[in-house]
C-alpha positions as CSV (number, residue, x, y, z in Angstrom):
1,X,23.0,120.1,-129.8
2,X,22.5,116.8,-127.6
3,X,23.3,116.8,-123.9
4,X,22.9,113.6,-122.1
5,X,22.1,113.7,-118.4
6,X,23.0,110.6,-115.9
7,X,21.5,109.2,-113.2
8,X,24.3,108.2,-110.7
9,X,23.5,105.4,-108.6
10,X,23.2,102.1,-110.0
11,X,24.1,103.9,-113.4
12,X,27.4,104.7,-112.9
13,X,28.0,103.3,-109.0
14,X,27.1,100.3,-107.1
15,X,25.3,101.8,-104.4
16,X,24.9,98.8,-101.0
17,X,23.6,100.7,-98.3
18,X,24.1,97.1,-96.2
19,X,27.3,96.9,-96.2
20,X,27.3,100.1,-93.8
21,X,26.6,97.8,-91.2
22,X,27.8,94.3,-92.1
23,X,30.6,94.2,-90.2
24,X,28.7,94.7,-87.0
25,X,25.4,92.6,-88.2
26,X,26.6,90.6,-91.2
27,X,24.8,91.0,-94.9
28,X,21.8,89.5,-93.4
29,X,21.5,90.8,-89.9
30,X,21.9,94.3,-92.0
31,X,19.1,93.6,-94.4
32,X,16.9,92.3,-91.4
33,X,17.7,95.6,-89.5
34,X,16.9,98.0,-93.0
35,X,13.5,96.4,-93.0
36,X,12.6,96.9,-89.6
37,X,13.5,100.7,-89.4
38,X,11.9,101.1,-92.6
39,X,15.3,102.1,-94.1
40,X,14.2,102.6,-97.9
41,X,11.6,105.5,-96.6
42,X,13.8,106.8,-94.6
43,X,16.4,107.9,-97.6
44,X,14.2,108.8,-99.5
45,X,13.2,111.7,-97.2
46,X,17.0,112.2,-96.6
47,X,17.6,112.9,-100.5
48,X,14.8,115.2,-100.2
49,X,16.4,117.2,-97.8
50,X,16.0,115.6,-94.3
51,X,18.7,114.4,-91.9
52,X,19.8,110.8,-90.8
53,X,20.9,111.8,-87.5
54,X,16.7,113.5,-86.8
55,X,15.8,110.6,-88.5
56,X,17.5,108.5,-86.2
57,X,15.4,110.3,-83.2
58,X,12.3,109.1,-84.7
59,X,13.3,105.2,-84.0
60,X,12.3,104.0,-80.8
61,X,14.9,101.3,-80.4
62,X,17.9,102.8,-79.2
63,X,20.4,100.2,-80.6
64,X,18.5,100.6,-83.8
65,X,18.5,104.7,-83.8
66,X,22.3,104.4,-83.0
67,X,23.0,102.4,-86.2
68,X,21.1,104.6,-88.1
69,X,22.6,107.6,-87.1
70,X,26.2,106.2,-88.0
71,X,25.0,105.7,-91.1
72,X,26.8,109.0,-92.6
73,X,30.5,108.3,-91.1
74,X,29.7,104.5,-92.7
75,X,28.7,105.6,-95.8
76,X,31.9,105.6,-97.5
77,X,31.7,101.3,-98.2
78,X,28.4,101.2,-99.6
79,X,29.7,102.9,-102.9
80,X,32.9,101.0,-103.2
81,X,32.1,100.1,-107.2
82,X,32.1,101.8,-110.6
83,X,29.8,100.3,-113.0
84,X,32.7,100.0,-115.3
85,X,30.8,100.4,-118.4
86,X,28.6,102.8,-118.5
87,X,31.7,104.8,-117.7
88,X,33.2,104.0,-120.9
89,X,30.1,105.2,-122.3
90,X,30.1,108.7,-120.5
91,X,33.9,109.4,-121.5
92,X,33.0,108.3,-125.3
93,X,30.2,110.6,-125.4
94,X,32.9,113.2,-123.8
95,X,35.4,112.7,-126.4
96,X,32.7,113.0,-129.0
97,X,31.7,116.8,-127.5
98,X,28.9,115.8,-125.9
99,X,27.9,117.5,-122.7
100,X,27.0,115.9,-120.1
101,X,24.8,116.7,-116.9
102,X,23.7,114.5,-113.6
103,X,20.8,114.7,-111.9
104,X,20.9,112.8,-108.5
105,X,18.6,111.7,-105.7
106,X,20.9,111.6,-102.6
107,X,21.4,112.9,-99.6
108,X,23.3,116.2,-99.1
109,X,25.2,114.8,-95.6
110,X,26.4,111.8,-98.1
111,X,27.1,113.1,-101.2
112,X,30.4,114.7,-100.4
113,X,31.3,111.4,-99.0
114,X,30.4,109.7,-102.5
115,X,32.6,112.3,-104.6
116,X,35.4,111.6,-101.8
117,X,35.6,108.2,-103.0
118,X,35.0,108.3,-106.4
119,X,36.7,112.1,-107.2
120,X,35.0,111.5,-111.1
121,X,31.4,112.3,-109.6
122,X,32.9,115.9,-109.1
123,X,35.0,116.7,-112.4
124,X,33.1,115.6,-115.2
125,X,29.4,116.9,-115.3
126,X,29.2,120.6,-116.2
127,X,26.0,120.6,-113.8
128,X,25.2,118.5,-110.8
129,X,22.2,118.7,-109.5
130,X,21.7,116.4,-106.4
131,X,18.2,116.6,-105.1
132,X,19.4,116.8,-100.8
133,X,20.6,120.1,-101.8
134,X,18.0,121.5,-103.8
135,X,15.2,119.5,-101.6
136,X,13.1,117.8,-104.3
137,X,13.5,114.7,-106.0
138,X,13.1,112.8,-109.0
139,X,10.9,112.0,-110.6
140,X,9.6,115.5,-110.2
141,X,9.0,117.2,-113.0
142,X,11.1,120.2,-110.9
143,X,14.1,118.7,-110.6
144,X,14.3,118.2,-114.4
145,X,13.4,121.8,-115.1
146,X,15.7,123.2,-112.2
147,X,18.7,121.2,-114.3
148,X,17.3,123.2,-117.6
149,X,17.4,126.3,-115.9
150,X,20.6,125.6,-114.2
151,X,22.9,124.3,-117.3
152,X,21.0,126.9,-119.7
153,X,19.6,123.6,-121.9
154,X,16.3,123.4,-123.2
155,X,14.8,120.1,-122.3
156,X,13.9,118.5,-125.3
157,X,17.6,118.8,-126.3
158,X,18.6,116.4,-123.2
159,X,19.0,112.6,-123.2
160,X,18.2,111.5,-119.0
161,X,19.8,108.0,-118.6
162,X,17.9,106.3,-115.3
163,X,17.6,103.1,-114.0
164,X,13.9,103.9,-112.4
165,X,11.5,103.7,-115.2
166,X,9.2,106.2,-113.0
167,X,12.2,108.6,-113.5
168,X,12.5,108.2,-117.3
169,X,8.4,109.3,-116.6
170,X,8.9,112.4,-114.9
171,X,11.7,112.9,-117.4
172,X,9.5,112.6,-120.5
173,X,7.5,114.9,-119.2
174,X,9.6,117.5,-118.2
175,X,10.1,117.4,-122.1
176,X,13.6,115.6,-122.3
177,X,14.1,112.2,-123.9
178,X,14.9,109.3,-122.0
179,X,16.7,105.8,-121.5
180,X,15.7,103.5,-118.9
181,X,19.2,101.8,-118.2
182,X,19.4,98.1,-117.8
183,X,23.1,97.1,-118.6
184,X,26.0,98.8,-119.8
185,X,26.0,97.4,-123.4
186,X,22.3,98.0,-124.1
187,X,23.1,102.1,-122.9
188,X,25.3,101.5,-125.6
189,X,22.8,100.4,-127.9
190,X,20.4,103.0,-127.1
191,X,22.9,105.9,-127.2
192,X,24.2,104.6,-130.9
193,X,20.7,104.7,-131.6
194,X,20.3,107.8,-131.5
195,X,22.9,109.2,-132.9
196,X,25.2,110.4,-130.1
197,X,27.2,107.7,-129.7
């Protein structure tokens, strides 16, 4: 038996963390103000476990620390997208019996948000693992063998679809095969390649 394990964001979702604040800053003045308050570190930490609103206490500007503690109440318009066909791909593989899994890294305070908008995240993965709740993160071998343990699966029986290649890494060696996703149609590819699509 096959299982195939997805990544979520920019897998399945568009994930734009700028357009949190482009209607205050526009695109730019929000990609100016990510770089200066480090913003790419800073999540990471937050989907392994940490808090935007402490993070925000660690920012000396107070404008700046404001913005980044709205972040959370904002988050809801920087998923506003499907990647259309890779979900195609996910309900083919359901329809064929395959199980399916997700391992995520993302913040705790925002995932509920992200299942709010897109109710799909929470219905069709018989086990979630989303690494602000479980405070590790990909590409950990961990995280892969916490999903194992979790969804009773043996590792080298999963298929972990990413669109880091340093995640397919820590994938591979947790023991489970891997696809580094590019596009939709090459998933595709890559799934009817072997054999469970």
């Amino acid at each position: 038996m096959k299982y195939v394990v997805f990544d979520i964001g920019a897998v399945l979702l568009e994930w734009k963390p700028e357009l949190a604040w482009a209607d205050e800053l526009g695109l730019d003045g929000a990609r100016d103000f990510m770089r200066r308050i480090s913003f790419d570190k800073i999540n990471l930490a937050c989907d392994a476990g940490a808090s935007f609103a402490k993070a925000s206490k660690e920012i000396a500007d107070p404008d700046d620390a404001a913005r980044l503690e709205r972040y959370v109440s904002l988050y809801h318009l920087t998923v506003p997208n499907k990647i259309t066909g890779t979900w195609d791909c996910l309900y083919d593989l359901k329809e064929r019996g395959i199980k399916l899994h997700a391992i995520t890294n993302w913040s705790a305070e925002t995932w509920p948000v992200g299942v709010k908008v897109h109710p799909e995240l929470g219905k069709v993965f018989e086990t979630t693992i989303v690494s602000g709740q479980v405070g590790m993160i990909k590409p950990s071998v961990t995280i892969f063998q916490l999903l194992c343990d979790r969804a009773g699966v043996a590792a080298e029986n999963c298929i972990f679809i990413d669109d880091g290649p340093h995640n397919c890494v820590g994938a591979r060696a947790a023991g489970m095969d891997a696809i580094h996703f590019t596009n939709p149609d090459a998933l595709r590819a890559s799934l009817e390649a072997k054999g469970v699509l």
